[in-house]
C-alpha positions in Angstrom: 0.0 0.0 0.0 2.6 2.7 0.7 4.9 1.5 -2.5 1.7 2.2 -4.4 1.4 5.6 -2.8 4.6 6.6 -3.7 4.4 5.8 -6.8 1.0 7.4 -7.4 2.3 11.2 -5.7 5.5 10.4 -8.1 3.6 10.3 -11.1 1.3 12.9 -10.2 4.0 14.8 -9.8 5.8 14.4 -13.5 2.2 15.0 -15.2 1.7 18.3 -13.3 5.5 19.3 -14.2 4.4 18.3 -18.0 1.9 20.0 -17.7 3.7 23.2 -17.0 5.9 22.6 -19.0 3.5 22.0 -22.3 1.9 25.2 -21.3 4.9 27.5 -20.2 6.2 26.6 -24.3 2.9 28.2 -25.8 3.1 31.0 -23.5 6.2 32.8 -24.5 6.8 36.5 -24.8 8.0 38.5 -21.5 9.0 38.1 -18.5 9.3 39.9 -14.9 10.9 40.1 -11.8 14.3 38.5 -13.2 16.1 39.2 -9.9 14.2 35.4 -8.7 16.8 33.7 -10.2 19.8 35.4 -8.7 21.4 33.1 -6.2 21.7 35.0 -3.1 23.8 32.2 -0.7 27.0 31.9 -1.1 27.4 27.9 -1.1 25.0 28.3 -4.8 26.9 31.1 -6.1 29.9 29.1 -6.1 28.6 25.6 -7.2 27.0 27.9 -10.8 23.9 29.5 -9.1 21.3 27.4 -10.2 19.3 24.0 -8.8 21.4 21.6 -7.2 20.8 18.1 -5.4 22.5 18.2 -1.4 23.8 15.9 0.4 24.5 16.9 3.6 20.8 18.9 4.5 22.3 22.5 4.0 19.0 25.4 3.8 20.8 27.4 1.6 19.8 24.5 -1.0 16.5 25.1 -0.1 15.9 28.8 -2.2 16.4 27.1 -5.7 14.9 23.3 -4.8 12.3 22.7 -2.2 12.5 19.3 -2.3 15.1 19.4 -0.4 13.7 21.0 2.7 13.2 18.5 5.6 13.0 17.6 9.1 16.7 17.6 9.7 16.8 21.0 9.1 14.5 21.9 11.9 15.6 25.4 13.5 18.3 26.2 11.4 19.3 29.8 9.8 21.2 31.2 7.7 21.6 34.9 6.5 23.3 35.7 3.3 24.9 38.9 2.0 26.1 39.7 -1.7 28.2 42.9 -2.3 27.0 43.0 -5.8 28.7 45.8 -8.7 28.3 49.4 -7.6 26.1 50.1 -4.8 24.1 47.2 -5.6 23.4 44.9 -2.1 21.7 41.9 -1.6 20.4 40.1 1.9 18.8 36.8 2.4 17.3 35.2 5.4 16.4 32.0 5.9 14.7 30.0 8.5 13.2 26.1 8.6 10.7 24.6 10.9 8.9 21.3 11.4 5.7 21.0 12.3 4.4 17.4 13.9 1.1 18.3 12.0 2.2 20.3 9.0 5.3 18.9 8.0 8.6 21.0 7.0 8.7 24.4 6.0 11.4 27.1 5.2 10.9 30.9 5.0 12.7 33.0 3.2 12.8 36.9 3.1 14.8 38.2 0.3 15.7 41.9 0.0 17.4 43.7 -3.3 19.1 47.3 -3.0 19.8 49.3 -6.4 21.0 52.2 -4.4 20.3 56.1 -5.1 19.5 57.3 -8.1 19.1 61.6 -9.2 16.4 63.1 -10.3 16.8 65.7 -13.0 15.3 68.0 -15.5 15.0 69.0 -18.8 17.9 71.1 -18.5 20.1 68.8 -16.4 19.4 70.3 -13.1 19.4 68.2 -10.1 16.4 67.9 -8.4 16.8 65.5 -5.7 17.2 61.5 -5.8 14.8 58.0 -5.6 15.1 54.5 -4.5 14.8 51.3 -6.1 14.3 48.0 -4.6 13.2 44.4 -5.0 10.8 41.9 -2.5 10.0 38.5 -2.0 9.2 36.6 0.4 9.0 32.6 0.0 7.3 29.6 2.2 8.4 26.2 1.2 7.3 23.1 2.2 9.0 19.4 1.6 9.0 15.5 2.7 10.7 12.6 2.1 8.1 10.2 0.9 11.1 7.5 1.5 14.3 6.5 1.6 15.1 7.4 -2.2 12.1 10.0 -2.8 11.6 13.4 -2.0 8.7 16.2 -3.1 8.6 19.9 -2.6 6.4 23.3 -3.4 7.2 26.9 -2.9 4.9 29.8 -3.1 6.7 33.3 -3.6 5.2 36.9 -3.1 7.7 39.4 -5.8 7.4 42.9 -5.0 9.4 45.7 -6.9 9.9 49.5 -6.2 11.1 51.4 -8.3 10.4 55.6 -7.6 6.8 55.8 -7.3 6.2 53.0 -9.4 5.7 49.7 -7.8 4.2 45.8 -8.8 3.5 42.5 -7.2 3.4 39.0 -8.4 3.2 35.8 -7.1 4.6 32.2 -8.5 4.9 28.4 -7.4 7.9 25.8 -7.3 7.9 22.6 -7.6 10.6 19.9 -7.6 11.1 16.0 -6.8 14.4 14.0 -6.3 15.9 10.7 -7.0 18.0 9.4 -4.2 19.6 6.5 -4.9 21.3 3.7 -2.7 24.9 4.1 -4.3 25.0 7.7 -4.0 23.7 9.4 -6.4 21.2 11.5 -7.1 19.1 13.2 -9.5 16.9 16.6 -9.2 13.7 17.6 -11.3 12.7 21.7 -10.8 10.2 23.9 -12.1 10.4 27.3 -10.9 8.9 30.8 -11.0 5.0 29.0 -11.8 3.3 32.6 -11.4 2.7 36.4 -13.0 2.1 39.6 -12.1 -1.0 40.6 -10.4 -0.6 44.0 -10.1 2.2 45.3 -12.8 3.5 49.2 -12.9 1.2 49.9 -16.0 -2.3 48.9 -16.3 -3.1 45.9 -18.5 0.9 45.2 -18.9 1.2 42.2 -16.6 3.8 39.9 -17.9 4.5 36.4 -16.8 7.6 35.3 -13.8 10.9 34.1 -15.5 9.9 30.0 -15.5 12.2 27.5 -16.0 12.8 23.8 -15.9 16.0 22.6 -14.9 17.5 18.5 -14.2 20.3 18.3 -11.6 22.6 15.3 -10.8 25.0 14.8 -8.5 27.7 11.9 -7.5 29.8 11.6 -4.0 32.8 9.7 -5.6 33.7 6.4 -3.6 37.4 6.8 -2.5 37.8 10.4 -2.6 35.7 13.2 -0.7 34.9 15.2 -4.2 30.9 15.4 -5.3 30.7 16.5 -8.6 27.5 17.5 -10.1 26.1 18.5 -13.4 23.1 20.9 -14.4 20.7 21.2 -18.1 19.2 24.2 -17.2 15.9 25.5 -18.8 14.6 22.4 -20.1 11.6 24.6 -21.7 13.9 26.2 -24.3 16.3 25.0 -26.5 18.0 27.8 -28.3 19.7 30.5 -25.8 21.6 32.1 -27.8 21.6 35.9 -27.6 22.8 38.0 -30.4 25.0 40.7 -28.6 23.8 44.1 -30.8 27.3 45.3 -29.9 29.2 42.8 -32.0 32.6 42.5 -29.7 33.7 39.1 -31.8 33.1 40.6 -34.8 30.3 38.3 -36.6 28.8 41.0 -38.7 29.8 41.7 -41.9 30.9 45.4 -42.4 29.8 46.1 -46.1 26.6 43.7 -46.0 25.7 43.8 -42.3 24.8 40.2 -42.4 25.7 38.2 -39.4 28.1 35.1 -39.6 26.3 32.3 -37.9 27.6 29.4 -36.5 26.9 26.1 -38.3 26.5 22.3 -38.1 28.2 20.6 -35.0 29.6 23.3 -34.0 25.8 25.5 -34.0 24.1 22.4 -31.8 27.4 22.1 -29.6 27.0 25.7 -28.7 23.2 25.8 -28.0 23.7 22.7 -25.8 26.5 23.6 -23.7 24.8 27.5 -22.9 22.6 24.9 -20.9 25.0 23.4 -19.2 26.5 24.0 -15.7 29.1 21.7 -13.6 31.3 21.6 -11.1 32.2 20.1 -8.0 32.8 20.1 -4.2 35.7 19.1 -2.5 35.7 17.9 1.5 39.1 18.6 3.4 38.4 16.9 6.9 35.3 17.8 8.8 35.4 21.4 8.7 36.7 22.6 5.0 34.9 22.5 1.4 36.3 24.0 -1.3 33.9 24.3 -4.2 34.4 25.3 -8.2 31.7 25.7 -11.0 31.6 26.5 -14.4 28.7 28.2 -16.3 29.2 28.1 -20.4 26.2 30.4 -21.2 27.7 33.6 -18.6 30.7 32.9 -20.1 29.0 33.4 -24.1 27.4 36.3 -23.0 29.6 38.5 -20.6 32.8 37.8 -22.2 35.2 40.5 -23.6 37.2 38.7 -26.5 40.1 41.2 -25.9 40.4 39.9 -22.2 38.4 36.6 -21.4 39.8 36.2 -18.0 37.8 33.6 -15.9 34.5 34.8 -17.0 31.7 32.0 -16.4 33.8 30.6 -13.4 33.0 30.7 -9.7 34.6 29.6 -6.7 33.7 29.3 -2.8 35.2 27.8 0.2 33.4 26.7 3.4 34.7 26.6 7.1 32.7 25.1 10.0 33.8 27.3 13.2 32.0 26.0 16.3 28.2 25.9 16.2 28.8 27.9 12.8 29.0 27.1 9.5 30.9 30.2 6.8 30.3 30.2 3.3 32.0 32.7 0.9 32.3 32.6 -2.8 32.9 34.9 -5.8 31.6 34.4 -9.5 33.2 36.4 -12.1 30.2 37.6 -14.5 32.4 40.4 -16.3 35.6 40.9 -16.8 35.5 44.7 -14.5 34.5 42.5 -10.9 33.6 39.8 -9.2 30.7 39.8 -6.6 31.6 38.5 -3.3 29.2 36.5 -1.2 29.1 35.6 2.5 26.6 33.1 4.1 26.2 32.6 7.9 24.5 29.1 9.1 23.6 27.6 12.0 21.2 25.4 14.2 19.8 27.0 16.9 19.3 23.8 18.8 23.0 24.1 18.8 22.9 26.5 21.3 20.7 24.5 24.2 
């Protein structure tokens, strides 16, 4: 009786993400509130900033892949901070509970900072300055059906503020993984389910930046190293963006055509812009040292004249008493890197 429950929630499950899926691809046209899929904590930043899998029952996990949130990570928090470019800032709290009742939940309260901006007129005269900001808050809620299955749902609230201008949406998560007995494990994610409700111009509402995304991980036998790999947006197949500016010089000066790719090498390119792997290396009990590489940032932010590590990211993790310290950077352009810094704990810890 309960195999047969499983396995009905499980393919449940896959139909509603079909579902989504089949009507997400007719959909099309815009999206909003883009800043949903910027990884605020620091242990994601450095493993590529998308879904992974986790192993070890870490809440940071929990923002991109609900799924993973359960009752072992019962009191725990975890505030992140990103030092983005300019006066950009972003903050991130976290915090799970279990309910006997309920089940597991996490919250999450996410706050983006754009920093001052003038006003001015016609003329150029300054006439004082505005804000602009970014809100959402998330609830999640998982369970581990069993010892290789796992579900998980998250409903977000988006709010953005920008002058006197403001809009609020709302979207759903979803996500399932595969953990099996040798190790591995596999990760299915839909994310940002939703659209605006209220937009900053009437009847301009546009849909929440959904994707699809499969991750897998492996713990390797006889050496602490987890490697993992991610196709991200499984919805789309071409990502290619057509930079206007022209850096590589693909456009034709006297007939203003632009040089495709071809063949192989055309399908290599729009595969691998979904692409993201990396991995996660254990030194003793107490240090990680982490490394991922994202193809697509790399297409789109690089600067031919000086490539530099564009697309990479990197991150270490130190457990120091009752806490655990994540910090990473991921090099998006060529001018910076952003630095991010995670503080986790257990509060139980503390009794």
């Amino acid at each position: 009786m309960k195999i047969a429950l499983h396995a009905s929630t499980i393919i449940i499950f896959l139909t509603f993400l079909g579902s989504v899926l089949h009507l997400h691809a007719q959909i099309g046209g815009r999206s909003t509130y883009g800043y949903l899929e910027t990884a605020l904590p620091a242990r994601i930043a450095a493993l590529g900033g998308t879904v992974q899998t986790g192993v070890d029952n870490d809440i940071q996990f929990t923002q991109f892949n609900p799924a993973l949130i359960n009752t072992q990570l019962h009191n725990h928090i975890s505030l992140a901070f990103v030092d983005y470019f300019a006066d950009v800032k972003f903050t991130n709290l976290q915090y799970s509970r279990t309910f006997e009742k309920f089940g597991s939940f996490v919250g999450s309260l996410q706050y983006h900072n754009y920093g001052k901006f003038e006003y001015a007129g016609e003329s150029g005269d300054r006439q004082g300055t505005f804000g602009a900001s970014d809100y959402s808050f998330m609830l999640g809620w998982g369970r581990r059906l069993d010892s290789n299955f796992s579900i998980g749902a998250q409903l977000k609230w988006a709010v953005s503020q920008f002058e006197s201008y403001n809009s609020f949406g709302m979207a759903v998560d979803v996500a399932g993984i595969y953990h099996s007995p040798d190790g591995w494990q596999i990760a299915l994610v839909a994310r940002n389910i939703g659209r605006e409700i209220k937009s900053y111009l009437p009847d301009h509402a546009s849909f929440m930046p959904f994707s699809m995304s499969i991750a897998f991980s492996q713990k390797l036998e006889h050496l602490p190293l987890r490697f993992f790999a991610v196709y991200d947006h499984l919805q789309k197949w071409d990502l290619t963006y057509a930079d206007p500016i022209d850096l590589r010089g693909r456009i034709d000066p006297i007939t203003g055509k632009r040089n495709e790719l071809k063949g192989i090498e055309k399908r290599a390119d729009q595969l691998m812009r979904h692409i993201v792997f990396g991995g996660e290396l254990s030194i003793g009990k107490n240090l990680k040292l982490r490394g991922s590489y994202n193809y697509r940032n790399r297409q789109e932010m690089l600067v031919p004249e000086k490539p530099a590590l564009v697309g990479f990211a990197w991150g270490a993790g130190i457990r120091v008493s009752k806490f655990s310290i994540d910090y990473s950077r991921a090099t998006f352009h060529v001018v910076g890197s952003p630095n991010y810094i995670t503080v986790s704990t257990n509060l139980d810890a503390f009794r």
